[in-house]
C-alpha positions in Angstrom: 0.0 0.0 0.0 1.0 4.0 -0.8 3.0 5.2 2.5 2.2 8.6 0.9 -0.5 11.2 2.5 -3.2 11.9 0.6 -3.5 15.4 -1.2 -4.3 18.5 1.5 -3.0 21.7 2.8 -0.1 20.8 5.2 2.8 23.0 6.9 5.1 24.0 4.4 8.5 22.6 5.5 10.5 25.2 3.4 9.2 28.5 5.3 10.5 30.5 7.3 10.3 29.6 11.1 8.1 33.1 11.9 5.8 32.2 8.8 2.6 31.2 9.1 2.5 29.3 6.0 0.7 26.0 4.4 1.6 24.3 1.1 -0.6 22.1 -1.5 0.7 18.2 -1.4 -0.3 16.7 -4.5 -0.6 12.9 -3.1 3.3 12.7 -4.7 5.1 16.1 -4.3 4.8 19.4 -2.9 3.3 21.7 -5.4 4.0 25.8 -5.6 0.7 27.0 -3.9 0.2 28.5 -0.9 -1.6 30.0 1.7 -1.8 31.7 5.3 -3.7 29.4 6.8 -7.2 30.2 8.4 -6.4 28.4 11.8 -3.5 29.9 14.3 -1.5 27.0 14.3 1.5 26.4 11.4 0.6 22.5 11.6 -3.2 22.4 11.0 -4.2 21.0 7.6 -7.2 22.2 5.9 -10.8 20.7 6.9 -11.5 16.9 5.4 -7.7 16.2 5.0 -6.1 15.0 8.4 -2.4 15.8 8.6 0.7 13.6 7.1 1.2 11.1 10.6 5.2 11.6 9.6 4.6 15.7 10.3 4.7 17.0 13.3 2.5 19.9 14.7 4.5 23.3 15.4 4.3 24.3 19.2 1.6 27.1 19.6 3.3 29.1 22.4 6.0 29.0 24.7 9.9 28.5 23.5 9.9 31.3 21.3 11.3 31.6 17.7 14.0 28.7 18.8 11.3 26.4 19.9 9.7 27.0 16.7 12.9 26.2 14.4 13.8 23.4 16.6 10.1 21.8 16.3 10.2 22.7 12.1 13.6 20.8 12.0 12.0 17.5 13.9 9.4 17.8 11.7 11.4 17.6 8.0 13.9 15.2 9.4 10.8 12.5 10.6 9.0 13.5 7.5 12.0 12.2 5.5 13.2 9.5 7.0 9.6 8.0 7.3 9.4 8.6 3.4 12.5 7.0 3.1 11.3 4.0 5.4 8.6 3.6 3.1 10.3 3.4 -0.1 13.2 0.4 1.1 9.7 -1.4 2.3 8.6 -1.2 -0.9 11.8 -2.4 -3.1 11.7 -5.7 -4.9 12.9 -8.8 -3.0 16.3 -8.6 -4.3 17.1 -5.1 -2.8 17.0 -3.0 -6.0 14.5 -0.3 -6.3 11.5 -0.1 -8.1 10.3 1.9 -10.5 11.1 2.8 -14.4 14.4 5.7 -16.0 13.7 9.0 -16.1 11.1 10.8 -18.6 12.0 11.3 -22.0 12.2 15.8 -22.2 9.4 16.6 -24.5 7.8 19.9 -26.3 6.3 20.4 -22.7 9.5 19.3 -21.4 8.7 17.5 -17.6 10.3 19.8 -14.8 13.1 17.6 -12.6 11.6 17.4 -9.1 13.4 20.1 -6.3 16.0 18.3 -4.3 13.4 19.5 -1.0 10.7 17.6 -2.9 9.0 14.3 -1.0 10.4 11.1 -2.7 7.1 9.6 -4.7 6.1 6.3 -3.2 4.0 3.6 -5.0 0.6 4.0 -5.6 -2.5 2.3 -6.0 -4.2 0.8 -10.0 -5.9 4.5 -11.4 -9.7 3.7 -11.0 -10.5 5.9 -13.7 -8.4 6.1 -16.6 -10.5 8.5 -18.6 -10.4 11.5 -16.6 -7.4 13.6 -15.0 -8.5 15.0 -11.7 -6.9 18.1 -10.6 -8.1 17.9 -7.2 -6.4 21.7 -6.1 -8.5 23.3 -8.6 -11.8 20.6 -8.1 -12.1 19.7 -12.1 -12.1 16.4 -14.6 -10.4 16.6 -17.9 -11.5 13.7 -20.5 -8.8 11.7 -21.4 -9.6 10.9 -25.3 -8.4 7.9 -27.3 -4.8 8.4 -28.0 -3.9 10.5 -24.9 -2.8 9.2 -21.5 -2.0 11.1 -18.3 1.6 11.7 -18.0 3.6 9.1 -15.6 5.3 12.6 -14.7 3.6 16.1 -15.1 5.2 19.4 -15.9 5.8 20.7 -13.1 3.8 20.0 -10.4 1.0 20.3 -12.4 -1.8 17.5 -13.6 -1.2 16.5 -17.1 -2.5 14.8 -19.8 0.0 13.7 -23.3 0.3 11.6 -26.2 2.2 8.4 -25.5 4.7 7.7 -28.6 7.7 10.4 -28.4 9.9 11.5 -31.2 12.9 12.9 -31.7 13.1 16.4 -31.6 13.7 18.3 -34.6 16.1 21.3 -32.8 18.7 20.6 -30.3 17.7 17.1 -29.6 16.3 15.4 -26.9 12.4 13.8 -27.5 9.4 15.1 -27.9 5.6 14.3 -27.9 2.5 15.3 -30.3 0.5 16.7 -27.9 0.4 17.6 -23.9 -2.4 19.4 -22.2 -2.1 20.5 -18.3 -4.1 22.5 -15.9 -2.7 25.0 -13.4 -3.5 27.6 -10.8 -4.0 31.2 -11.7 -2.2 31.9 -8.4 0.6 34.7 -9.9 -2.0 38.1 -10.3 -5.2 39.2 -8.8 -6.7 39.6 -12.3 -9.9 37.5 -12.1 -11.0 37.9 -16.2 -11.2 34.8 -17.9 -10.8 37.3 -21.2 -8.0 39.1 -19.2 -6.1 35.7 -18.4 -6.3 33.8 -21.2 -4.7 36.5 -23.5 -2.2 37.2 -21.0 -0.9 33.3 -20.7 -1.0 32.6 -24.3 2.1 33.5 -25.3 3.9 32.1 -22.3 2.3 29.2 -23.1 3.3 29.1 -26.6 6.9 29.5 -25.5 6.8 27.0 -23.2 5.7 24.2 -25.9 7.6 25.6 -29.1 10.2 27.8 -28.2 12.6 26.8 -25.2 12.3 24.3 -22.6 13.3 24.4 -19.2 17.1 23.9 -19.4 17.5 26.3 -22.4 17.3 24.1 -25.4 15.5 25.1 -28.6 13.8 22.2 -29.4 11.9 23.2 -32.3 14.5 25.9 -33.2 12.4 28.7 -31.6 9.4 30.6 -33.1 9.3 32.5 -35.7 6.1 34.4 -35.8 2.6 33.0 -34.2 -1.5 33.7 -36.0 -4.2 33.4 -33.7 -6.6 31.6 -35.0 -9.4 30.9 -32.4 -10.8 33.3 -29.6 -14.2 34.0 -27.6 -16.3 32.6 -24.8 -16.9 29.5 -24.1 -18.5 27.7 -20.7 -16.4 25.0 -19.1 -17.8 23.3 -16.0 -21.1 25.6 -15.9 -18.9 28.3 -16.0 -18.3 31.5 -18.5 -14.8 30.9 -19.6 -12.3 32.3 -22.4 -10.2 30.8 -24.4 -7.6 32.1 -27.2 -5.8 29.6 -29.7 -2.7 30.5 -32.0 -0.9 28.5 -35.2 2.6 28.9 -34.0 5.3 28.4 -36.6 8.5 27.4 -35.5 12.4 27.2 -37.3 12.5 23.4 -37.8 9.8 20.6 -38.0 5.9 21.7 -39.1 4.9 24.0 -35.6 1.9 23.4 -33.8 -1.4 24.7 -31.9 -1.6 26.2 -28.6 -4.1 26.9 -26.5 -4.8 29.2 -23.3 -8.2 28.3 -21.8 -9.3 30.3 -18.2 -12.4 29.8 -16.4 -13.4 30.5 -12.7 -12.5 27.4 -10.3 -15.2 25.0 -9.4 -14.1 26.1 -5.8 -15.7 29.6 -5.8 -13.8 31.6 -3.9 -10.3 30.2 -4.8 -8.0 31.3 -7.6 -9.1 30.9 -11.3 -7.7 27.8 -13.1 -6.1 28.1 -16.8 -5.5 24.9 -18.5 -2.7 25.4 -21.5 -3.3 22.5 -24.7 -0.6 22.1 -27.1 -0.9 19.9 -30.4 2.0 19.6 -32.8 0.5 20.5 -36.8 2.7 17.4 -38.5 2.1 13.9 -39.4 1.6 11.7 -36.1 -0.6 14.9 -34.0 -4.0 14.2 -32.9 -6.4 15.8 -34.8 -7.3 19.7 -33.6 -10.8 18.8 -32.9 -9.4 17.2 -29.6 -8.9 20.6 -28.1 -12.5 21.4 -28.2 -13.7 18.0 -27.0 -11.5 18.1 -24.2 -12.3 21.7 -23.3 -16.3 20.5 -23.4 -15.7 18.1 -21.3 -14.2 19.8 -18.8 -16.2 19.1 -15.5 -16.3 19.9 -11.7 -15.4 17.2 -9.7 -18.2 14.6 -8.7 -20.4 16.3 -11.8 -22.0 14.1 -14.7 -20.6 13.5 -18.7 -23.9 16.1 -19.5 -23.4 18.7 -16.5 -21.1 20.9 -17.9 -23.7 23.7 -18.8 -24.5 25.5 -21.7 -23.0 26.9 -24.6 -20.1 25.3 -24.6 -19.5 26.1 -28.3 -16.9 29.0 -29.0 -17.0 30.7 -32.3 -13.3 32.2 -33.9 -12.3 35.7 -34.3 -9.7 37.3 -36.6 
């Protein structure tokens, strides 16, 4: 069985010892969201997730600011080494670790874990196979026939790809047809789906066409970009905005990316952008797949015909 705690707010282990600060654990891996938490102590987790038993709770008084380091320290070092303790439990019978190489880089290259990061334990079968849960922002993505969700995501966030890779036709390394992901709107206060989506667009162009997270030009870099899709659109129940662009790149045929923001399912918490990319050669799925996978977008718990109405979105020049 998983030794790993399931996904909740929880004490962030790299703050500051006079912070009051909680961090998102995805089930595998501390994520980059935060928050002050609502309650007055460091160590409580948010409602309906009971804290990690490997952390320990931060004194609430007495001992001042060395008491508090001194308890933050005992915490990381039991959190560890019960991690740790986990993982030998788990190795094969003849003492060599399990689990697969590293991921092969791709046009949405998969970002190397921080050294600080949790080691990933094994989990259980996935129930559901045909839908992505992003359970920090409370939404399903469909996983159509010939995607999979990534073994690894980009980042720490969920994400959904194509499973043959290819070499790449820049400065090397491999690549894949097509990669969708969902993230938190957590870096501005804007709140306009409109506002957002043509704000992210072109990072999220560069960050399937142009360079990937070491430096290298897969694709050669972009050379010039048309947009070729924009306007409303309701995802989850919700008025949403999305903006597509043809991005053309120095070698190999370019591709489509997408920019897709909508309010989270969670009301009051940040709004959620979820960034498509779909190479244009030979071997891509077909562009349609972006706007089936953006219908069926859904809020956690929600039915395959609850996602509201007028889900169509109609282009603009």
């Amino acid at each position: 069985m998983s030794m790993s705690p399931p996904p909740g707010w929880y004490a962030d282990p790299s703050a500051q010892p006079a912070q009051h600060v909680e961090r998102w654990w995805d089930g595998s891996a501390w994520t980059e969201h935060r928050r002050t938490p609502e309650a007055p102590h460091l160590g409580q987790a948010q409602p309906g997730f009971g804290p990690p038993t490997q952390q320990l709770p931060v004194p609430s008084g007495g001992g001042g600011g060395r008491a508090k380091v001194v308890a933050l320290a005992v915490a990381g070092v039991v959190l560890v080494a019960s991690i740790v303790t986990g993982v030998v439990v788990l190795g094969g019978d003849d003492g060599e670790p399990t689990g697969g190489g590293p991921a092969p880089t791709t046009s949405e290259p998969v970002d190397t874990p921080s050294p600080t990061s949790p080691t990933p334990t094994t989990s259980a079968p996935d129930p559901d196979p045909s839908h992505l849960v992003d359970q920090l922002n409370g939404i399903t993505i469909p996983v159509l026939d010939g995607w999979e969700k990534a073994d690894n995501t980009v980042g720490s966030d969920p994400t959904i790809w194509t499973p043959d890779t290819y070499d790449c036709p820049g400065d090397g390394g491999f690549c894949r047809h097509g990669t969708v992901y969902s993230r938190t709107a957590t870096a501005t206060d804007e709140r306009s789906p409109k506002a957002l989506a043509l704000g992210d667009i072109e990072d999220a162009a560069d960050r399937a066409y142009d360079q990937d997270t070491i430096g290298r030009e897969l694709f050669g870099g972009i050379t010039r970009h048309e947009k070729v899709k924009e306007g409303s659109v309701a995802v989850a129940g919700r008025s949403g905005y999305l903006v597509r662009w043809r991005v053309y790149t120095e070698k190999g045929p370019g591709g489509y990316v997408q920019s897709l923001a909508f309010p989270s399912s969670l009301g009051s918490e940040a709004p959620v952008i979820v960034r498509f990319a779909i190479d244009a050669g030979d071997g891509a799925p077909p562009l349609a797949d972006l706007d089936e996978m953006t219908k069926g977008i859904r809020t956690i718990g929600e039915g395959e015909t609850s996602g509201g109405v007028g889900n169509s979105v109609g282009a603009t020049p």
